[in-house]
C-alpha positions as CSV (number, residue, x, y, z in Angstrom):
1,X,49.7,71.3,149.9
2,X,47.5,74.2,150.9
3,X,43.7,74.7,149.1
4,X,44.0,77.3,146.6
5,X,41.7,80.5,146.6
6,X,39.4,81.6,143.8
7,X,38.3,85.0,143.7
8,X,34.9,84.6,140.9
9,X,32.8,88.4,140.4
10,X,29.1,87.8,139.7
11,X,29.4,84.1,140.4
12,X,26.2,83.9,142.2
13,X,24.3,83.2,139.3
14,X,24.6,81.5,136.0
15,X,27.7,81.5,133.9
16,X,29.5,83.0,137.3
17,X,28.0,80.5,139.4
18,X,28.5,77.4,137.1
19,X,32.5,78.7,136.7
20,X,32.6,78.8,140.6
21,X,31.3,75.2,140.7
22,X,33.4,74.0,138.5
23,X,36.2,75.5,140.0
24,X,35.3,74.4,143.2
25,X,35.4,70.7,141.8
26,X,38.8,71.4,140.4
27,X,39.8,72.0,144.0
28,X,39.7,75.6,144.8
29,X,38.2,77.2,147.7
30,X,35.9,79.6,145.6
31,X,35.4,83.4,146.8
32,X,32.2,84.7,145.1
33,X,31.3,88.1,145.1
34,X,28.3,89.2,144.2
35,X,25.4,91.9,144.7
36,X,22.9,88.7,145.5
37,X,23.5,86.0,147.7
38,X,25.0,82.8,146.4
39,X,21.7,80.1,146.6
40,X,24.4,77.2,146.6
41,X,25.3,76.5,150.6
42,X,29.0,75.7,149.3
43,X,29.7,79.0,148.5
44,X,28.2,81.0,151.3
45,X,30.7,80.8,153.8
46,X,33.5,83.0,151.9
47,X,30.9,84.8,149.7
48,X,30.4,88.4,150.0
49,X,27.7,90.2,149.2
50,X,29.0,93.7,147.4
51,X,27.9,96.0,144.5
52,X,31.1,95.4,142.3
53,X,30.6,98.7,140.7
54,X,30.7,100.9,144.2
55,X,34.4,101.7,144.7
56,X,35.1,102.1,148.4
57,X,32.5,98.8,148.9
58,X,34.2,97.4,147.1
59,X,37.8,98.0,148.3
60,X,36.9,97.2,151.8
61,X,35.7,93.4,150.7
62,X,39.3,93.1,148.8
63,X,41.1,94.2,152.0
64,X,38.9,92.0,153.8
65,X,40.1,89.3,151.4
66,X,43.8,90.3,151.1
67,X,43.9,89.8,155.4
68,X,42.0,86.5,155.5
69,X,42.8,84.4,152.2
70,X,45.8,83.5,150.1
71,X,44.2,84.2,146.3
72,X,45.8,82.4,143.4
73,X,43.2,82.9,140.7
74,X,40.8,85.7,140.0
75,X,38.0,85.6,137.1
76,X,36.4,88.6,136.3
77,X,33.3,87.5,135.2
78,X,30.5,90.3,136.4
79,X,29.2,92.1,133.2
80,X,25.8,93.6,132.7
81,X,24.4,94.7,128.7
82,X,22.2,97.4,128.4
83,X,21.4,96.4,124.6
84,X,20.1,99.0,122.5
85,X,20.8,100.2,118.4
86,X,23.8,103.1,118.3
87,X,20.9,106.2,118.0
88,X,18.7,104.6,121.2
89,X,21.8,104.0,122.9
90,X,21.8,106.1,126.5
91,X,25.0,108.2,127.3
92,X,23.7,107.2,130.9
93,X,24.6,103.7,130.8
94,X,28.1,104.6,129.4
95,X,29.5,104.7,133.0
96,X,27.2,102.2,134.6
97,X,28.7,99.4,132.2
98,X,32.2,100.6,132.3
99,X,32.3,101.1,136.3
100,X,30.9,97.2,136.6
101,X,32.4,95.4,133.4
102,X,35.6,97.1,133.5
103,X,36.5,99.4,136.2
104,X,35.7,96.6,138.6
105,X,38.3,94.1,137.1
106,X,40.9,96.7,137.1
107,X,40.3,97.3,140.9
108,X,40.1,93.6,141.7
109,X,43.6,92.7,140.2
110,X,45.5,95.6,141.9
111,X,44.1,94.7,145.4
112,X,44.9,91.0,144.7
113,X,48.1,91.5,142.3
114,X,50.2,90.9,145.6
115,X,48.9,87.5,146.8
116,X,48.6,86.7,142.6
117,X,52.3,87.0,142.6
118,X,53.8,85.6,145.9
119,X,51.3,81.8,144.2
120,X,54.1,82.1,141.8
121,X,51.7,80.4,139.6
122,X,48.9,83.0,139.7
123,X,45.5,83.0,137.0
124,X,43.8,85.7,135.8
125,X,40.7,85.1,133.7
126,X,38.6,87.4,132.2
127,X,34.9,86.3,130.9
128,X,34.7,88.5,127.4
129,X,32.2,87.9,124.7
130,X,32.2,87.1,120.7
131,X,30.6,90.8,120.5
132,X,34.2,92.0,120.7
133,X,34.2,90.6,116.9
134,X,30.5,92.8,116.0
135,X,27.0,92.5,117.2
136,X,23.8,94.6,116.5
137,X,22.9,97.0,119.1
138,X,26.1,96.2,121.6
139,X,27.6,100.0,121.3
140,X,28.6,100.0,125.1
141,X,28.6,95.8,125.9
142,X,31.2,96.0,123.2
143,X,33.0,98.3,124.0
144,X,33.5,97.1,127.9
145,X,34.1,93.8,126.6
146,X,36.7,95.2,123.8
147,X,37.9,96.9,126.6
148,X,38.8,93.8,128.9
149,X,40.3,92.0,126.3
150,X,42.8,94.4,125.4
151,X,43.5,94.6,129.2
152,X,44.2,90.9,129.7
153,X,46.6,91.2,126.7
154,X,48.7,94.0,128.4
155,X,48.9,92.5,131.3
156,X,49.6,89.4,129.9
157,X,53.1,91.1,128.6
158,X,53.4,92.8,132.1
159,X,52.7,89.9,134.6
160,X,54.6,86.9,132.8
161,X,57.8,87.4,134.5
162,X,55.7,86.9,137.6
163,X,54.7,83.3,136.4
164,X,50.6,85.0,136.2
165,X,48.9,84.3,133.0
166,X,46.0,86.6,131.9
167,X,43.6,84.8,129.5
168,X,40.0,85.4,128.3
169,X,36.9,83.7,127.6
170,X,34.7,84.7,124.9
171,X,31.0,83.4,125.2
172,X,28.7,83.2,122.2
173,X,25.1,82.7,122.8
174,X,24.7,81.1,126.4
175,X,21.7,79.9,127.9
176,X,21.5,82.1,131.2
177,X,18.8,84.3,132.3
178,X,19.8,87.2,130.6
179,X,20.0,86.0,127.2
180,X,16.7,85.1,127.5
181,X,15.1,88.4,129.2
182,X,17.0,89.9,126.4
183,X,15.9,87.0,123.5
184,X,12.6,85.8,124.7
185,X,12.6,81.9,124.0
186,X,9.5,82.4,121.6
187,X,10.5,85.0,120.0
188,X,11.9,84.9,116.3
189,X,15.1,86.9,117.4
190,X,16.0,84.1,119.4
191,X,14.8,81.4,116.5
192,X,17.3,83.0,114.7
193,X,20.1,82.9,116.6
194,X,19.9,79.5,117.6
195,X,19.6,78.6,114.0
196,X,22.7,80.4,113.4
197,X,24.4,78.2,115.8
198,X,26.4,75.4,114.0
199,X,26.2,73.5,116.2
200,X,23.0,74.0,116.2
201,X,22.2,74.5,119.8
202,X,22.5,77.2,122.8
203,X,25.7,77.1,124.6
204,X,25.2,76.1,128.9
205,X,27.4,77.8,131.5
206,X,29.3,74.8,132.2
207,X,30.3,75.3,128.5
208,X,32.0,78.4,129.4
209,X,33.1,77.2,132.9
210,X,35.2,74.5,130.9
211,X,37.3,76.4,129.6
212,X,37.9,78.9,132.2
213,X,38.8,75.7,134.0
214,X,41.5,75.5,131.3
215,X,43.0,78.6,131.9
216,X,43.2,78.3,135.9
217,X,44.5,74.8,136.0
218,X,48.6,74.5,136.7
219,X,48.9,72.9,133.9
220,X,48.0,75.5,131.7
221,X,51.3,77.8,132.4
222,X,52.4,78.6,128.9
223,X,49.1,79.7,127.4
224,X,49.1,83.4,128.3
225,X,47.1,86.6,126.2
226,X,44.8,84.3,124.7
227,X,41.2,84.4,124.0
228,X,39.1,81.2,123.7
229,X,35.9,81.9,122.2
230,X,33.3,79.6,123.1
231,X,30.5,80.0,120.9
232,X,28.9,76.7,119.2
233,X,30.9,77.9,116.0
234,X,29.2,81.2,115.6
235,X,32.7,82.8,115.1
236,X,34.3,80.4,112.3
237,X,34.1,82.2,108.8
């Protein structure tokens, strides 16, 4: 049996690089793409290094892809916040989060929708966020996450006759770098959240990169359209 290919956006660092080790340990071939380089020697040979949210860049790494590797499962992962309260929020950021947290996906599974269906088993995987249920000053995060969610579930619908199931992830607080730029570890906005956590502590990538392990394994073929939130408990009630 051939090694399957993964195809992980913004797994070069933290939730995106602990879904493409554990991926990797589930026994695909992992394809990172990234704006940085991936630190972890494993993944350097078949990274590339692109800025997800430049189109034609972009394109040129999927046909490079597309010519080289047989892809089986794609996470879109790469997101970026921009956190500010609805009046602070900046009509400027409107694009930059849409081109990288949505656009991107949308051009990733069209390049690689051909080699997705001739797997006959292909994964899609989308890393979303609880904010799609409501979060203080998340106007456009939201939104692109809101936005990806309602994708997977349309092409959930559209791709099942193609054996591809299109499934989400939904992180609640994770310990990453980002949270804490945004939620300095002192600082009581960060006491409070972790106190609102049931169970009572912060969620670690490998959390997340469980359960997108869930959704790419074979055996996981009639779970399609869903959305696992994975979130300590902060979404219950």
């Amino acid at each position: 049996m051939s090694t399957p290919y993964a195809v992980i956006t913004g797994g070069a660092r933290n939730i995106g690089q602990a879904i493409s080790q554990r991926l990797q340990q589930d026994g695909y071939r992992v394809i990172v793409l990234d704006i940085v380089e991936p630190t972890i020697d494993s993944f350097k040979e078949d990274a590339y290094q692109v800025d997800l949210s430049d189109i034609e860049a972009l394109k040129a790494v999927l046909d490079s892809i597309n010519e080289k590797y047989a892809v089986s499962c794609l996470v879109n992962n790469v997101g970026i916040v921009a956190p500010a309260l609805l009046d602070e929020t900046r009509i400027e950021d409107f694009d930059r989060l849409m081109h990288l947290n949505v656009r991107s996906a949308l051009i990733c599974t069209q390049a690689l929708l051909p080699s997705l269906r001739a797997s006959k088993h292909g994964r899609i995987v989308f890393n979303a966020s609880r904010v799609v249920l409501g979060k203080e000053a998340r106007t456009l995060y939201s939104a692109t996450k809101g936005a990806v969610q309602a994708m997977a579930r349309t092409w959930a619908l559209e791709l099942a006759q193609d054996g591809i199931t299109v499934n989400c992830v939904a992180p609640g607080p994770i310990a990453t770098s980002a949270f804490w730029d945004n939620n300095p570890p002192d600082s009581e906005r960060a006491k409070r959240i972790i106190d609102n956590i049931p169970l009572q502590r912060m969620g670690e990538p490998e959390d997340v990169a469980n359960a997108v392990s869930f959704f790419c394994d074979s055996r996981s073929s009639f779970v399609t359209g869903q959305t696992l939130f994975v979130c300590g408990g902060v979404t219950v009630g």
